[in-house]
N, C-alpha and C positions, 0 to 999 in steps of 0.2 A: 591560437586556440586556447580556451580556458581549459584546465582540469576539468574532467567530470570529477562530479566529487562521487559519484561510486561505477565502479567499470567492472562487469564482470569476463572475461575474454577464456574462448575457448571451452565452454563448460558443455562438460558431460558425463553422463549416469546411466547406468543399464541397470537392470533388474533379469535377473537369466539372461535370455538370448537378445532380450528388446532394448533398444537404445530409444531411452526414454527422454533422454536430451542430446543431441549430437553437433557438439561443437560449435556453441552456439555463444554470440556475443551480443551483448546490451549495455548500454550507460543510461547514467542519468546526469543534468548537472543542476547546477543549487535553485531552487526556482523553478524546478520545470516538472509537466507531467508527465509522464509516458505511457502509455496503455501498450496491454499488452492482450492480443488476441489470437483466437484460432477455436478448434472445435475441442470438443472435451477429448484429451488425448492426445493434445498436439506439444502436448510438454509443457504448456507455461505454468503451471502451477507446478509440476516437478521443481521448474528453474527458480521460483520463486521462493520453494521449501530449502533448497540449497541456502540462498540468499540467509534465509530464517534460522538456519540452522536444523531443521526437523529433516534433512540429510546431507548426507555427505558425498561431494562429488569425485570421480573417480579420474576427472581429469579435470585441469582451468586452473584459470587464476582471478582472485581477486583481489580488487583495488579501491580505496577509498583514498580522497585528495591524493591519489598517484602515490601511495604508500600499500603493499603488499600487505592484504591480511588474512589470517586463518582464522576460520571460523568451522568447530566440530558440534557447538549446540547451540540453541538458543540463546542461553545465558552469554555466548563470544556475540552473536549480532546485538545482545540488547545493551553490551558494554561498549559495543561498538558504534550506538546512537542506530542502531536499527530495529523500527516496530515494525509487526504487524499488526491489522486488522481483521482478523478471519466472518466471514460472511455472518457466523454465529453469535459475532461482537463479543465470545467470555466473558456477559457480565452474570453478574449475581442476583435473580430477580427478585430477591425477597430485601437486599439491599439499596440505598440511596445512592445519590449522585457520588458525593461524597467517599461512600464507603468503597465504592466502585473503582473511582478514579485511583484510591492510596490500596488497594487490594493486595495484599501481599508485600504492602510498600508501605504500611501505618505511622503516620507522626505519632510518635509518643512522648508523655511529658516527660519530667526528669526523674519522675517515679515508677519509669516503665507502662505508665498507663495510656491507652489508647487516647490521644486528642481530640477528640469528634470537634469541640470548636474551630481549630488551628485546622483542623483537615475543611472542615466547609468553606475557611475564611478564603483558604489557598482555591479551594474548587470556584468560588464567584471569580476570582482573580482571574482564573485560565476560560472560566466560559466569557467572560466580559468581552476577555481579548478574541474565541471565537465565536460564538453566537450569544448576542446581546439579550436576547428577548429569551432567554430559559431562565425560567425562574422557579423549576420544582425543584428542589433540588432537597426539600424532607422525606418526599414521595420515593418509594419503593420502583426501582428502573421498570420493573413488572406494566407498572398503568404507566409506563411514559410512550410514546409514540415510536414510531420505528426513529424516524429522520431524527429526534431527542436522546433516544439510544445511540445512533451513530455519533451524536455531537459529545456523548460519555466517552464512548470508545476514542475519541479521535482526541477530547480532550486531558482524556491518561496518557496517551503516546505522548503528545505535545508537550505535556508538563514535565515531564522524563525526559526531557533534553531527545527527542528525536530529531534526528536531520536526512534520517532518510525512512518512508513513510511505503511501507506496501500494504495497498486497499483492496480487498477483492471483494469484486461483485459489490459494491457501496449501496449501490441504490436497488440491488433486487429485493421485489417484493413491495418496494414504495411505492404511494401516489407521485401522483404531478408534484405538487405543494411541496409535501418529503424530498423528491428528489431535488428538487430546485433549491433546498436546502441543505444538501448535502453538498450540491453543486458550488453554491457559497461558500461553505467551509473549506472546500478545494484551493479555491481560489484565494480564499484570506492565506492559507497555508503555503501558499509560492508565494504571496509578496513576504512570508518570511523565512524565505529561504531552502526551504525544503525540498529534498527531490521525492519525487512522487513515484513508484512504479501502481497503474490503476489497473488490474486485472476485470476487463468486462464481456458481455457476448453481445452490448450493444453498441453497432456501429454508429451510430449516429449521436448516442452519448461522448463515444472518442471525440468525435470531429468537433464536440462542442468541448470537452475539457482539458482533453492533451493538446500537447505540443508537436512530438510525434506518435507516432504509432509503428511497435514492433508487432507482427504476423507470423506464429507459428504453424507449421503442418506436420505431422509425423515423428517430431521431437528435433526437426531442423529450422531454423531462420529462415524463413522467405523473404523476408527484408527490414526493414526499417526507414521509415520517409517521416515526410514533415507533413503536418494535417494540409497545411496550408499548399503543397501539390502534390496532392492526392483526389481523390473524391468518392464519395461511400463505394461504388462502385467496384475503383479500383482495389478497395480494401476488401471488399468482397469476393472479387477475383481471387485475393493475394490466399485468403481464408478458404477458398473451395475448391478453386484449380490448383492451389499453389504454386501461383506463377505471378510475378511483378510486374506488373505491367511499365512500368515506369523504365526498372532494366529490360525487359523485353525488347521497348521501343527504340532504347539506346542500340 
């Protein structure tokens, strides 16, 4: 078996009396996506803010290439090659592509002076590599399109050395066209290497872009399977009864 390159084992958090994630494990390895589902409340966005650092978990362990790491805030997962993407995208509407992608992270010349040239040159560089056909990149993210804004967001994490990518909700709110676009960028991002965890509430997006699919209920693991034997169904089941049909059968 390969390393996952990030494992998180045993994770759990309360809030008062609720156990808001309970013992709960997931990987991912290089290349792959994983979706993570269930109803609102069923913890995965808890497990996820751990991951991010925006909490701290009160039990677990985690693992990146099979190396032990702590992570207390943000700033440990993003030195850690870990982004996120929050459904809000954090960009700056009144800002360019450009300004967007070095935001808090400015090239500057040797005179302390902002680069605006050296910052665009680098933004065509990383859009090329993911979506070829944007080409606003003077224009304020404000007028750009949703799927254009996700390709900002995706292409800051990207350029920032991430190797491990957590999406949530990518494509709510897009059309068809948009999401098919976003859908691309998924995909260009595991042939380089990337582990993906994609937070979504549509089943039929998983089965087309993960690999597998973990299923939350109650802030516990219902399972984890492979798209490929599974069927919306089953993942539906896993989501409302919280029962696996897969172990069930076994």
């Amino acid at each position: 078996m390969t390393t996952p390159l990030l494992e998180m084992r045993n994770i759990s958090i309360h809030f008062g009396g609720i156990k808001a994630v309970d013992d709960v494990s997931i990987d991912v390895m290089p290349g792959e996506v994983v979706g993570l589902l269930g109803h609102n409340g069923a913890g995965k966005s808890t497990l996820i803010k751990i991951l991010s650092g925006a909490y701290k978990a009160d039990g677990g362990e985690i693992f990146i290439d099979g190396k032990k790491v702590e992570i207390h805030n943000p700033r440990d997962a993003r030195d850690l090659n870990i982004e996120t993407i929050y459904q809000t995208l954090a960009l700056s509407d009144n800002l360019d592509a450009a300004s967007n992608l070095f935001l808090g992270r400015e090239i500057t010349t040797p005179l302390g002076l902002v680069d605006d040239t050296k910052m665009e040159s680098e933004s065509r560089k990383i859009m090329a590599r993911l979506n070829p056909n944007f080409k606003r990149f003077s224009e304020p993210v404000r007028s750009l399109s949703g799927g254009q804004r996700q390709s900002v967001a995706i292409a800051r994490a990207v350029y920032f050395n991430a190797r491990i990518l957590i999406m949530d909700e990518p494509t709510a709110a897009l059309g068809v066209h948009e999401t098919a676009m976003v859908a691309d960028l998924i995909k260009e991002l595991k042939t380089q290497g990337l582990g993906i965890f994609l937070i979504s509430h549509d089943t039929r997006e998983m089965m087309e872009l993960c690999d597998r699919v973990s299923v939350m209920k109650n802030g516990k693991l219902i399972g984890t399977e492979r798209v490929e034997d599974v069927t919306e169904d089953d993942i539906l089941s896993m989501i409302i009864l919280g029962k696996n049909p897969k172990t069930e059968a076994a």
